[in-house]
C-alpha positions in Angstrom: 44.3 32.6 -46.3 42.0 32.0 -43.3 43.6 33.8 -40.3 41.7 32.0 -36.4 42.8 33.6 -33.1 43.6 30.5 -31.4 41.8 29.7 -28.1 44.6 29.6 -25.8 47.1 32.6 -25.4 48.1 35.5 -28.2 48.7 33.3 -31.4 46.7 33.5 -34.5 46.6 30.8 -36.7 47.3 30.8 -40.2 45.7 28.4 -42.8 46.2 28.3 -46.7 48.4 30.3 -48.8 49.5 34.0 -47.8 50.0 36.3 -50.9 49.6 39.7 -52.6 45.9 39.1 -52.7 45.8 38.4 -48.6 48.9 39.7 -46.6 47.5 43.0 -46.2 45.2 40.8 -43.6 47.9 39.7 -41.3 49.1 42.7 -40.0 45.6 44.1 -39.7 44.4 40.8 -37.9 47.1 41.3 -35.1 46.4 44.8 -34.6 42.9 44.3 -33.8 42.6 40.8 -32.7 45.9 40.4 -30.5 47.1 41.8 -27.3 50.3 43.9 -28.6 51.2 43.9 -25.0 52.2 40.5 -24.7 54.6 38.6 -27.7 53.0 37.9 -31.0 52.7 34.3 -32.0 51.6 33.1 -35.4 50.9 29.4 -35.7 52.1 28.5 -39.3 51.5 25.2 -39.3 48.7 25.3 -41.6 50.1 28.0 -43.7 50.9 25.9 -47.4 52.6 29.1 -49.0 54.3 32.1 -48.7 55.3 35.1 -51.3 57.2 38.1 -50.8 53.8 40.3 -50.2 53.4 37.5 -47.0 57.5 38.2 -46.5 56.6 42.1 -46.1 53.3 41.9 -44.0 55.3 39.2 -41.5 57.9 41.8 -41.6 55.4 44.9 -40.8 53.6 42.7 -38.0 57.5 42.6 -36.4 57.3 46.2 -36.6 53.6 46.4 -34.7 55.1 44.0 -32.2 58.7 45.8 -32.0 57.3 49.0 -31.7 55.4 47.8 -28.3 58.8 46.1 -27.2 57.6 42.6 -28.2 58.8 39.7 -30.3 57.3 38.2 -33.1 57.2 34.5 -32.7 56.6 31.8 -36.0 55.9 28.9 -34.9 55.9 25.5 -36.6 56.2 26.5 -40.3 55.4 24.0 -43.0 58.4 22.9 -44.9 57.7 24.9 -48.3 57.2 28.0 -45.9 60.5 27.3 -44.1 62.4 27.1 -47.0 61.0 30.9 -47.8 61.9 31.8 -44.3 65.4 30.6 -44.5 66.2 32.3 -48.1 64.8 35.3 -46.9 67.2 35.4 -43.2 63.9 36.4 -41.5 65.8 35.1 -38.3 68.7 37.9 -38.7 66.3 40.5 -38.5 65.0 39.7 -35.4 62.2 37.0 -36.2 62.0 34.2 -33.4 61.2 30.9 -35.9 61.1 27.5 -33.5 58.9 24.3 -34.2 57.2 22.6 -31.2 56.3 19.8 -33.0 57.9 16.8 -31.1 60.4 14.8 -34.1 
């Protein structure tokens, strides 16, 4: 997984495939490379694949952002990522998933 800090904004980017071997990243990436002041945004767009170890460190970066009294925003997940998402009721617990992609 490649994680970028986009240009514009608080959003990182994520590109490839999130798993046991590279989710301990995310949550690490937002604490140093984001504003926790402002509303975490994660650009999933690129993002191919999700596991459970990606579930848990999207879940702990909700808890970096909650704890500041932010929201955690996914935005534009690939299909095969949604599909995680939605199994996994991310969006009961808080988790603000939208697509600005225009259909």
């Amino acid at each position: 997984m490649e994680i970028t800090r986009a240009e514009t904004g608080n959003v990182l980017m994520l590109m490839g495939e999130m798993d046991m071997s590279n989710a301990d990243e995310l949550p690490a990436a937002v604490a140093s490379q984001l504003d926790l002041d402002e509303d975490v945004l994660l650009e999933l767009s690129e993002l191919a694949f999700i596991d459970s170890s990606g579930i848990r460190a999207i879940l702990r970066t909700y808890a970096l952002a909650h704890e500041r009294g932010r929201r955690l925003v996914l935005l534009n997940p690939t299909v095969a990522v949604q599909k995680v998402l939605d199994l996994t009721e991310l969006s009961r617990n808080g988790i603000d998933i939208r697509s600005t992609r225009s259909t």
